[in-house]
C-alpha positions in Angstrom: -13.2 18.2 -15.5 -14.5 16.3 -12.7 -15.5 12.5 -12.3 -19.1 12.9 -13.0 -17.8 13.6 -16.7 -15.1 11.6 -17.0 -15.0 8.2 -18.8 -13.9 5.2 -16.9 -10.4 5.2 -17.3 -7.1 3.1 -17.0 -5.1 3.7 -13.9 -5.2 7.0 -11.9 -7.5 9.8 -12.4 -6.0 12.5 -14.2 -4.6 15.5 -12.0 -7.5 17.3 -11.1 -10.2 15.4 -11.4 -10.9 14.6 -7.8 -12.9 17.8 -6.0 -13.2 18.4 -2.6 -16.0 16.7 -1.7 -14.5 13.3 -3.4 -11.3 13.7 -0.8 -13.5 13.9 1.9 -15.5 10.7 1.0 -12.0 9.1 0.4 -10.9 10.2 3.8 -13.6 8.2 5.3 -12.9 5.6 3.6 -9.8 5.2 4.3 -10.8 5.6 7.9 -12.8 2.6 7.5 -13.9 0.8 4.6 -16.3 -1.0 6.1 -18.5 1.7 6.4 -21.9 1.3 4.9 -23.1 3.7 1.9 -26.0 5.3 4.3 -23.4 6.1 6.8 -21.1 7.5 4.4 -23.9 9.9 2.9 -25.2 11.0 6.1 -21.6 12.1 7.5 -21.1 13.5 3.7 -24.2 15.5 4.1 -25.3 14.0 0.9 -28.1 11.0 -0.9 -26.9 8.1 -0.3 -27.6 7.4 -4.1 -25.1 10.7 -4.5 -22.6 9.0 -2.5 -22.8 5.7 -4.4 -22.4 7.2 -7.9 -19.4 9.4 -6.4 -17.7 6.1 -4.8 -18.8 3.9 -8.3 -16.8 6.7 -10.3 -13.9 6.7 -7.8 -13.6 3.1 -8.5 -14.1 3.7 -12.4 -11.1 6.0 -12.4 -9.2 3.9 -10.8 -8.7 6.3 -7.9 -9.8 3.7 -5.4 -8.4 0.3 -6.2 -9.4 -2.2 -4.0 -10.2 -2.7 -0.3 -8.1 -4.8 2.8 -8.6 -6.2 5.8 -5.7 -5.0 8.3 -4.7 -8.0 10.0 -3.1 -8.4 13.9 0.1 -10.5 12.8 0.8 -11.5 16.4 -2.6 -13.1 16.9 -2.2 -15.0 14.0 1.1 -16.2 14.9 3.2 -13.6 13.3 4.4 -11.5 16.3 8.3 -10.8 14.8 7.9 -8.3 11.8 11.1 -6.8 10.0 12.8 -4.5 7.4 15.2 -6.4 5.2 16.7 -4.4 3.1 18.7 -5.5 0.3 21.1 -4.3 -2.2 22.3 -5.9 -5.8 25.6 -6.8 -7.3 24.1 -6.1 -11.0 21.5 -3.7 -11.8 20.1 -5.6 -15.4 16.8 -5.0 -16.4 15.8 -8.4 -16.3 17.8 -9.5 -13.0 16.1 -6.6 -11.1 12.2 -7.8 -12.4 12.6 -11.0 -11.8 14.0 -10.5 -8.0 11.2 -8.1 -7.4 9.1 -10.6 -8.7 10.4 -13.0 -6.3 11.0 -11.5 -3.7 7.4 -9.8 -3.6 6.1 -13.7 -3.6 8.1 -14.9 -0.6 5.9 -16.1 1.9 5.8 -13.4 4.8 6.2 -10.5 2.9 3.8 -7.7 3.4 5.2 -5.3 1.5 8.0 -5.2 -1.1 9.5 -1.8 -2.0 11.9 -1.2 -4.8 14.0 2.3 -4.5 16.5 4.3 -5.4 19.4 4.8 -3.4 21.8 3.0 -1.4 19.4 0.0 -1.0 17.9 -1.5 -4.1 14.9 -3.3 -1.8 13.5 -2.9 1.3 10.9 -5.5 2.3 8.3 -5.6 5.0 8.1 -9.2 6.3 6.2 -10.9 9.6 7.4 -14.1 10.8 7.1 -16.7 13.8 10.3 -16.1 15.1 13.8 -15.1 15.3 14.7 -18.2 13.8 12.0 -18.1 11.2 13.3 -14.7 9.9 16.4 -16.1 9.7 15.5 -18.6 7.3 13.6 -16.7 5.2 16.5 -13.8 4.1 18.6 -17.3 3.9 15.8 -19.1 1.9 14.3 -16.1 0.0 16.5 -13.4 -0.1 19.7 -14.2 0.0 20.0 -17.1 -2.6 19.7 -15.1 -5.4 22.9 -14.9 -7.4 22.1 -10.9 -7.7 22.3 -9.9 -4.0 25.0 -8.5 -3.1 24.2 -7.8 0.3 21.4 -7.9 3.3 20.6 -6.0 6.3 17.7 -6.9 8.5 16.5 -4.5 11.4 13.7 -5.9 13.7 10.1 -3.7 13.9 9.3 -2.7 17.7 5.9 -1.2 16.8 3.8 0.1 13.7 1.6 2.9 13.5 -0.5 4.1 10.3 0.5 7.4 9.2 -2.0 9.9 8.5 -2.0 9.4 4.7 -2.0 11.3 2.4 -5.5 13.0 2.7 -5.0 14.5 6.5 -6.3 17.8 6.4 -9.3 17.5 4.8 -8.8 18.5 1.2 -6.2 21.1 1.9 -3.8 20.1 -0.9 -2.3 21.9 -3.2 -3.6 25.1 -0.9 -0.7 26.8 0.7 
Protein backbone atom coordinates (compact mmCIF):
# COMPACT_ATOMS: atom_id res chain seq x y z
CA UNK A 1 0.00 0.00 0.00
CA UNK A 2 1.49 3.34 -0.58
CA UNK A 3 0.11 6.97 0.12
CA UNK A 4 -1.27 7.57 -3.31
CA UNK A 5 -3.91 4.94 -2.14
CA UNK A 6 -4.29 5.54 1.16
CA UNK A 7 -7.19 7.44 2.89
CA UNK A 8 -6.34 10.40 5.01
CA UNK A 9 -5.78 8.95 8.23
CA UNK A 10 -5.49 9.63 11.98
CA UNK A 11 -2.03 9.86 13.34
CA UNK A 12 0.98 8.04 11.68
CA UNK A 13 1.07 6.37 8.48
CA UNK A 14 0.84 2.78 8.85
CA UNK A 15 4.21 0.82 8.62
CA UNK A 16 5.02 0.72 5.14
CA UNK A 17 3.33 3.08 3.54
CA UNK A 18 6.13 5.61 3.06
CA UNK A 19 8.42 4.56 -0.29
CA UNK A 20 11.61 5.65 -1.04
CA UNK A 21 11.05 8.45 -2.93
CA UNK A 22 8.66 9.96 -0.02
CA UNK A 23 11.93 9.63 2.53
CA UNK A 24 13.91 11.40 0.28
CA UNK A 25 11.40 14.33 -0.09
CA UNK A 26 11.11 14.19 3.83
CA UNK A 27 14.84 14.39 4.00
CA UNK A 28 14.72 17.66 2.34
CA UNK A 29 12.41 18.86 4.20
CA UNK A 30 13.63 18.37 7.19
CA UNK A 31 16.73 19.94 5.83
CA UNK A 32 14.82 22.94 5.31
CA UNK A 33 11.19 23.55 5.27
CA UNK A 34 11.27 26.53 3.77
CA UNK A 35 12.04 25.23 0.59
CA UNK A 36 9.76 26.09 -2.13
CA UNK A 37 7.62 23.25 -4.03
CA UNK A 38 9.60 24.00 -7.52
CA UNK A 39 12.80 23.47 -5.70
CA UNK A 40 11.84 20.46 -4.01
CA UNK A 41 10.62 18.86 -7.49
CA UNK A 42 13.62 19.80 -9.35
CA UNK A 43 16.11 18.20 -6.72
CA UNK A 44 13.42 15.24 -6.52
CA UNK A 45 13.72 14.90 -10.24
CA UNK A 46 10.07 15.06 -10.39
CA UNK A 47 6.62 17.72 -11.48
CA UNK A 48 6.31 19.94 -9.16
CA UNK A 49 2.58 19.06 -9.22
CA UNK A 50 3.99 15.30 -8.33
CA UNK A 51 5.81 16.70 -5.53
CA UNK A 52 2.84 18.65 -4.13
CA UNK A 53 0.32 15.70 -4.22
CA UNK A 54 3.30 13.48 -2.50
CA UNK A 55 3.88 16.29 0.33
CA UNK A 56 -0.37 16.98 0.53
CA UNK A 57 -0.57 13.09 1.29
CA UNK A 58 2.40 13.16 3.68
CA UNK A 59 0.51 15.72 5.49
CA UNK A 60 -2.92 13.69 5.12
CA UNK A 61 -1.31 10.73 6.86
CA UNK A 62 -0.15 12.50 9.30
CA UNK A 63 3.47 11.65 8.51
CA UNK A 64 4.44 15.26 8.43
CA UNK A 65 2.80 17.21 11.29
CA UNK A 66 3.53 20.57 11.25
CA UNK A 67 6.47 22.94 10.45
CA UNK A 68 8.96 25.36 13.01
CA UNK A 69 11.07 27.96 12.98
CA UNK A 70 14.47 27.10 14.92
CA UNK A 71 15.12 29.94 16.94
CA UNK A 72 18.82 31.46 18.24
CA UNK A 73 17.79 31.54 22.10
CA UNK A 74 20.84 33.71 22.92
CA UNK A 75 19.85 36.46 20.53
CA UNK A 76 16.66 36.60 21.85
CA UNK A 77 17.85 36.82 25.26
CA UNK A 78 17.84 33.23 26.22
CA UNK A 79 21.61 32.45 26.20
CA UNK A 80 21.58 29.84 29.52
CA UNK A 81 19.73 26.56 28.28
CA UNK A 82 19.46 23.42 30.69
CA UNK A 83 18.41 19.74 31.38
CA UNK A 84 16.37 19.48 34.54
CA UNK A 85 15.60 16.38 35.23
CA UNK A 86 13.18 15.29 37.73
CA UNK A 87 11.97 12.37 39.53
CA UNK A 88 8.47 11.72 41.53
CA UNK A 89 7.57 10.62 45.01
CA UNK A 90 4.23 8.91 43.68
CA UNK A 91 3.70 7.49 40.37
CA UNK A 92 -0.53 7.94 40.09
CA UNK A 93 -2.02 8.17 37.02
CA UNK A 94 -3.44 11.40 37.55
CA UNK A 95 -0.45 13.07 39.54
CA UNK A 96 1.91 12.10 36.66
CA UNK A 97 -0.61 13.88 33.75
CA UNK A 98 -1.23 16.61 35.42
CA UNK A 99 2.75 17.48 36.21
CA UNK A 100 3.47 16.73 32.64
CA UNK A 101 0.86 18.90 31.81
CA UNK A 102 2.41 21.52 33.93
CA UNK A 103 5.50 21.20 33.61
CA UNK A 104 5.24 21.11 29.60
CA UNK A 105 3.46 24.80 30.06
CA UNK A 106 6.21 26.37 32.19
CA UNK A 107 7.43 29.27 30.51
CA UNK A 108 11.00 28.33 29.08
CA UNK A 109 10.47 25.02 28.37
CA UNK A 110 11.45 23.78 24.91
CA UNK A 111 10.95 20.39 25.35
CA UNK A 112 9.38 18.25 28.05
CA UNK A 113 10.17 14.51 28.01
CA UNK A 114 8.52 11.94 30.09
CA UNK A 115 10.65 8.47 30.45
CA UNK A 116 11.22 5.56 31.95
CA UNK A 117 13.95 4.97 34.24
CA UNK A 118 15.58 6.46 36.97
CA UNK A 119 14.21 9.99 36.07
CA UNK A 120 10.55 10.37 35.60
CA UNK A 121 11.15 13.91 33.51
CA UNK A 122 13.76 15.49 31.81
CA UNK A 123 12.99 18.97 30.52
CA UNK A 124 14.70 21.19 27.99
CA UNK A 125 14.50 24.83 29.28
CA UNK A 126 16.34 28.38 28.02
CA UNK A 127 16.53 31.09 30.35
CA UNK A 128 18.09 34.66 31.03
CA UNK A 129 20.37 33.56 33.56
CA UNK A 130 21.74 31.61 36.22
CA UNK A 131 19.49 33.25 38.49
CA UNK A 132 16.48 32.93 36.26
CA UNK A 133 16.96 29.10 36.05
CA UNK A 134 17.03 29.03 39.44
CA UNK A 135 13.70 30.39 39.83
CA UNK A 136 12.09 28.55 37.49
CA UNK A 137 12.94 24.69 38.99
CA UNK A 138 11.93 26.66 42.36
CA UNK A 139 8.78 28.26 40.73
CA UNK A 140 7.81 25.52 38.25
CA UNK A 141 9.32 22.47 39.07
CA UNK A 142 9.88 22.03 42.32
CA UNK A 143 6.61 23.16 44.00
CA UNK A 144 4.73 20.35 43.04
CA UNK A 145 3.82 18.11 46.06
CA UNK A 146 4.89 15.04 43.63
CA UNK A 147 8.62 15.84 43.15
CA UNK A 148 10.58 14.08 44.94
CA UNK A 149 13.74 15.26 43.62
CA UNK A 150 15.59 17.75 40.90
CA UNK A 151 18.80 17.78 39.19
CA UNK A 152 19.68 20.50 36.79
CA UNK A 153 22.85 20.25 34.47
CA UNK A 154 23.80 23.39 32.38
CA UNK A 155 23.84 22.92 28.22
CA UNK A 156 27.41 24.10 26.79
CA UNK A 157 26.33 23.58 23.10
CA UNK A 158 23.49 21.94 20.87
CA UNK A 159 23.85 20.34 17.77
CA UNK A 160 20.97 18.63 15.52
CA UNK A 161 21.46 15.06 15.12
CA UNK A 162 21.12 13.62 11.87
CA UNK A 163 17.54 12.29 12.37
CA UNK A 164 16.16 9.69 11.68
CA UNK A 165 16.23 9.74 7.82
CA UNK A 166 20.32 9.96 7.28
CA UNK A 167 21.12 7.64 4.77
CA UNK A 168 18.81 8.24 2.26
CA UNK A 169 16.08 5.63 2.64
CA UNK A 170 18.33 2.90 3.82
CA UNK A 171 16.05 1.65 6.64
CA UNK A 172 15.09 -1.41 7.28
CA UNK A 173 18.01 -2.58 4.61
CA UNK A 174 20.84 -4.26 6.41
Amino acid sequence: MSLRNAQPARGAAPAGTVDDLDRLLLSLLTEDAAVTNKALADRLGLAESTCAYRVRALREAGVITGTRAQLDLALLGYPLQAIVKVRLGSHTMANVSQLYDALATAPGVIQAFHLAGADDFHLHVAVEDAEALRDFVLRHVTTHRVVRQTETHLVFEVRRGAGVLAGGGDRGKR
